[in-house]
N, C-alpha and C positions, 0 to 999 in steps of 0.2 A: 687372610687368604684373599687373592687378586680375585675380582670378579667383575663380569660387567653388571651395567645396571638392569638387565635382562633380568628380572631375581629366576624365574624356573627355566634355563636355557633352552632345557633339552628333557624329553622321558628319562628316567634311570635304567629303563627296560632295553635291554642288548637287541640289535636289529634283526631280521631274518637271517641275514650273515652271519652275525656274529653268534647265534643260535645257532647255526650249521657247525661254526667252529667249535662251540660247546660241545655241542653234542658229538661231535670228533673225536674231541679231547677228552671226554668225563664219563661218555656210555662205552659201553663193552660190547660184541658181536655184532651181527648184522645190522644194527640201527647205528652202530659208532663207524661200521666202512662205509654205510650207504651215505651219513652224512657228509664223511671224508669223501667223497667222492665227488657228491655234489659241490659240496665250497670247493674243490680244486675246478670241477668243470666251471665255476663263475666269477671265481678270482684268480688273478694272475699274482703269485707269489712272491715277484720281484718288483708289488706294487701295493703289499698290505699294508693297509694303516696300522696305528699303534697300539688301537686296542687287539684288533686278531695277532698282534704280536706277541703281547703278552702271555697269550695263552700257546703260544707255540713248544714252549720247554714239554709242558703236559700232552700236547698233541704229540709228542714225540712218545717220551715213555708212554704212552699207551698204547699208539701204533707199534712199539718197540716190543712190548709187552704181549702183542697179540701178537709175534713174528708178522709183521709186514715188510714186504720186500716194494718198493715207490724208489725212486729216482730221485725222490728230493727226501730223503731221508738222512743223507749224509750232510745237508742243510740246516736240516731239522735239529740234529746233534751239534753241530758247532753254535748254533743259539741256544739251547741246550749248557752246553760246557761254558760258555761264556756267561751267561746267566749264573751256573753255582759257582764260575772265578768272583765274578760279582760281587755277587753274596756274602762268600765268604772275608773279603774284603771289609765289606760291612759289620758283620758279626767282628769278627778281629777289631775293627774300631771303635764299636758299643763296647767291649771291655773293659775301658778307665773310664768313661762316664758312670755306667755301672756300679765301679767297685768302688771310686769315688763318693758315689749315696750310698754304698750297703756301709763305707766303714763310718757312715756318718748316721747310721743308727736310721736310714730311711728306706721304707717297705717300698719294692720295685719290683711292678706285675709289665709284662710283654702286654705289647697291643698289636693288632692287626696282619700285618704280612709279619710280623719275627715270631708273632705265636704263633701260627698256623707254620710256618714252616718248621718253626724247632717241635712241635706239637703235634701235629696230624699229619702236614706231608713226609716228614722223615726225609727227606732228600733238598736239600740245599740248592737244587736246579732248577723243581720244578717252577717254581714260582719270582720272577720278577720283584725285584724291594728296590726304591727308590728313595727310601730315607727308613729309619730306626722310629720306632713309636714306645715309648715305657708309659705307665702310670703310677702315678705315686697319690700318697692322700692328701687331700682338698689343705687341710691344717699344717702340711710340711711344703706346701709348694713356694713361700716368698723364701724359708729356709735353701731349700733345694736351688733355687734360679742363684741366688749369692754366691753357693756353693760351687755350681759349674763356670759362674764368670770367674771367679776368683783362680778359677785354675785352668785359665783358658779359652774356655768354649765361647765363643761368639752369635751370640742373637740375629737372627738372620731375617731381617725385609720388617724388624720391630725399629721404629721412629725412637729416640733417645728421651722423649717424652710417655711415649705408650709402656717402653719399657720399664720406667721409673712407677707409672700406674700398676703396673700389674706386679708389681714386686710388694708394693704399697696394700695393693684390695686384688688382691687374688681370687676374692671371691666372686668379683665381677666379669671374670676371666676363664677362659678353660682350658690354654695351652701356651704354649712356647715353643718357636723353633730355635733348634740352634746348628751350628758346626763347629764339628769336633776337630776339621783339618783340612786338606784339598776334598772335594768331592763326598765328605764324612759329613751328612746331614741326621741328624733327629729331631723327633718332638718330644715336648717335656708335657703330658696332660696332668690335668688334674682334676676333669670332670669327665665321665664317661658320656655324657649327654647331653651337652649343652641349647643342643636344638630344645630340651624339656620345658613344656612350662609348667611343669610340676618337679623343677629336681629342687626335692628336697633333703638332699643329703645320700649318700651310697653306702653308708657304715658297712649296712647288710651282705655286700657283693665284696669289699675288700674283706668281710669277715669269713667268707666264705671261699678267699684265695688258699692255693695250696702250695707251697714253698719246696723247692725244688733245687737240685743244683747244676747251673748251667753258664758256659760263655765263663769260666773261669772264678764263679761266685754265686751267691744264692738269689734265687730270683723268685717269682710270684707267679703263677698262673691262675687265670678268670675260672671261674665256673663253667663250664662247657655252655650253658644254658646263657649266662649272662657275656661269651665271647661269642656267642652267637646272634645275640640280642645287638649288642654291639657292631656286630659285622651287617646286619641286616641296617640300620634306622643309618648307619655310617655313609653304606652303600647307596640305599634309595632316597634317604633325607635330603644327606649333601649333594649325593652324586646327583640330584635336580639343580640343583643352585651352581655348579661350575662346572666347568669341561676338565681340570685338571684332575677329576674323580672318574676313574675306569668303570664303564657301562658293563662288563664282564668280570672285573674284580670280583666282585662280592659276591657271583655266584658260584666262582670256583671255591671259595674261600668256605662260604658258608657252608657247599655241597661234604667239604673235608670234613667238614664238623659232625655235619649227619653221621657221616660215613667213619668216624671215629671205631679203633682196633674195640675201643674200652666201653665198648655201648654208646647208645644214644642221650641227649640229653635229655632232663629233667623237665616234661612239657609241662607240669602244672607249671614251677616255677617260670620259665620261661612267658607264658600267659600270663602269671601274676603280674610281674615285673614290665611287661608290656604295656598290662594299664598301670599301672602305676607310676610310668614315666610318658604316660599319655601314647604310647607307639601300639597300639593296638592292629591298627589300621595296616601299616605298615610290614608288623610280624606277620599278619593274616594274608594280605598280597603276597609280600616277600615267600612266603611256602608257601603257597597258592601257586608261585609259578614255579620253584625249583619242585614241588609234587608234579607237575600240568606235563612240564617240558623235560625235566630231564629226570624224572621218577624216582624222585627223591622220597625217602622212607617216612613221611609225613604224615600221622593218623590222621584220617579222616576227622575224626570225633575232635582234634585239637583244630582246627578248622574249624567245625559247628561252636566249639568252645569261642575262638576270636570274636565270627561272625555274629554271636547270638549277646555279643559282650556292651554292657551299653555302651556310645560312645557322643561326646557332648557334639552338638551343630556345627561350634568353632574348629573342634579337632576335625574334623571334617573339611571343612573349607580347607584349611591349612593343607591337610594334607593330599585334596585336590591340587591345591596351588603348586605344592612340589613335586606333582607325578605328574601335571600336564602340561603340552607345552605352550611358551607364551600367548603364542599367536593368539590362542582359544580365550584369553583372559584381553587381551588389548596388556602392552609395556606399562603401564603408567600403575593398573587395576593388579598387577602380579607385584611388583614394587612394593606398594602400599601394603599388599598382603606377605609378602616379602620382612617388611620391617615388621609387622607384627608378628611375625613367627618368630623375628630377631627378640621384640620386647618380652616374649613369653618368658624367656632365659634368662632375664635380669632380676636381681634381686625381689624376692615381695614387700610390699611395703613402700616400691620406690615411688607409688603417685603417679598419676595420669599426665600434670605438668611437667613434670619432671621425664618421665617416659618421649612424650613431645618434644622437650630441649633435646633428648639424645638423637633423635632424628639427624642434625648434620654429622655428630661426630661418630653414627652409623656409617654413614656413605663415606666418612674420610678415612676409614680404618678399612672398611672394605675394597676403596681404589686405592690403597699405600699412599693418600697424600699425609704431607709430616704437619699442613698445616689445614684449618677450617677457612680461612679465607682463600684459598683457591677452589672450594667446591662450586661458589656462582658459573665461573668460567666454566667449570669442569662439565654443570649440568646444560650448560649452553651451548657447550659442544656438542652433549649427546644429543641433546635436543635439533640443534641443524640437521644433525647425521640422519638422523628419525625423519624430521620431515625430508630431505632428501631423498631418503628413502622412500619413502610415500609418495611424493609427485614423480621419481622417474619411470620413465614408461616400461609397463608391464612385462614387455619382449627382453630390455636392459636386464632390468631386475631379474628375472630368469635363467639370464647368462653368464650373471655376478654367481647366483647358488650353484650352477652349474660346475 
């Protein structure tokens, strides 16, 4: 995954704005027009960035759903219809990678935007998919990657070296992108959590998928509880460490989950499985704000549960480091804690020296270099850029963010 050397770039928490759009989009009655109301009075719509875009399909059927009559509603709708042409495009091309592993005897659960839309939203428009996400088990994954090159599918932005490793020790590894065609992107996981420093294995969650038939072949779905789990540490873990993670993804996503036809999910579980993959911290925020902001159906008591739940000094740090933004740490001081969050996810056992040596071939996997001897250049650059940044004068620099 491309990132710069910024490790926590940005909050994962949605801006005042994008809070306005939320709450447009996902509330009902007078707090959902008043917000619509407001983000039209303070943004001009034929100047929204990309995250208030994505939630445009949902601003629509809601507005649409509450008979609202607006001027820009017939806007609304053509991104809207465009969005489930999209989609459906998508889905259609996940069918032979698909059925491809189910006739090869390997268990395939949906991840992220294709469960939530084949699952909770029921409508193929509301929500924006930029690539296909499946998961399969940790033990089938060097099978599985053989399988879909053999018939095609192409490794996308993986080095011809990185790819041989992760086919090799898959268990050093948590994913694989590939394409299936023009514009036909997935990921292939094999670890639900890799950010963990305690994953020690998921038996429990694939045991508890429920099989299903769907996209032309039988498929897996997560635990309501552990696709929620999922969606939250996805959302605010990664969504600190890059800009290509939407600040408003995860709360439509996870809000569908609450909001589920089939009941709520299973909060002990949910709580369990939080500590036990160390995301405590994270669960408890993550519904701390979708209860706070947009009145999400979230017991109190599972709250006092997170909160009261012990949680070690490290996991703390760490999870400071991913929820604030750099500046407050100094670039150098988030990095270092950066790579440690990285090393939490590698194997046990592997040794402190050994942890150490991984250090370059961190940073070389994370800027897509193919090789370790271009990293010196690499960090010499960042490095002029930084101080550059540093000595130009404070008015310049103000009109660069601007």
């Amino acid at each position: 995954m491309a990132a710069t050397i910024e490790y926590a770039r940005r909050e994962p928490w949605p801006t005042p704005q994008e809070e306005l759009l939320l709450c447009a989009a996902l509330l009902r009655g007078r707090a959902s027009l008043a917000a619509w109301d407001r983000w039209k009075s303070a943004v001009d719509f034929d100047d929204i960035d990309s995250e208030s875009y994505r939630l445009v399909p949902q601003l629509y059927c809601n507005l649409r759903e509450q008979g609202i009559s607006d001027p820009l509603m017939g806007r609304l709708k053509g991104i809207y219809r465009r969005t489930w042409y999209q989609n459906q495009l998508r889905f259609h091309a996940i069918a032979r990678p698909l059925r491809l592993l189910r006739e090869a005897e390997i268990p395939v659960a949906l991840l992220k935007g294709a469960a939530v839309i084949h699952h909770y939203y029921h409508d193929h428009g509301m929500r924006p998919m930029a690539d296909f996400d499946i998961y399969i088990p940790r033990e089938r994954a060097s099978v599985a990657i053989d399988l879909l090159l053999r018939h095609g599918c192409v490794p996308r932005g993986a080095p011809e070296q990185e790819l041989a490793d992760t086919i090799a020790h898959p268990r050093q590894h948590a994913e694989l992108e590939f394409t299936s065609g023009p514009g036909h992107e997935f990921d292939l996981h094999w670890r639900l959590f890799p950010e963990s420093p305690r994953n020690d294995g998921e038996g429990s969650i694939w045991h508890d998928t429920a099989e299903v038939r769907a996209l032309g072949t039988s498929i897996r779905v997560l635990n309501p509880a552990d696709l929620l789990l999922h969606i939250l540490t996805h959302g605010i873990v990664r969504g600190a460490v890059t800009a290509e993670l939407s600040r408003v993804r995860w709360v439509s996503d996870a809000l569908a989950v609450l909001r589920a036809r089939d009941g709520t999910p299973d909060w002990q579980r949910l709580c369990a499985h939080a500590n036990r993959y160390g995301f405590t911290l994270v669960v408890r925020d993550g519904l701390g704000y979708l209860r706070r902001t947009l009145q999400a159906d979230v017991p109190e008591s599972v709250l006092r549960d997170l909160a009261t739940r012990p949680v070690r000094f490290s996991d703390r740090v760490v999870h400071t480091a991913r929820t604030v933004p750099p500046e407050r740490w100094g670039t150098w001081t988030a990095t270092c804690i950066g790579y440690l969050d990285y090393s939490w996810s590698l194997p046990r056992g592997i040794g402190l020296f050994r942890m150490v040596l991984g250090l370059p071939d961190y940073y070389r996997r994370r800027w897509r270099m193919r090789s370790a001897w271009a990293l010196p250049l690499a960090f010499a650059f960042r490095a002029l850029r930084r101080i550059a940044w540093t000595l130009a004068p404070r008015t310049s620099r103000g009109n660069r963010a601007a």
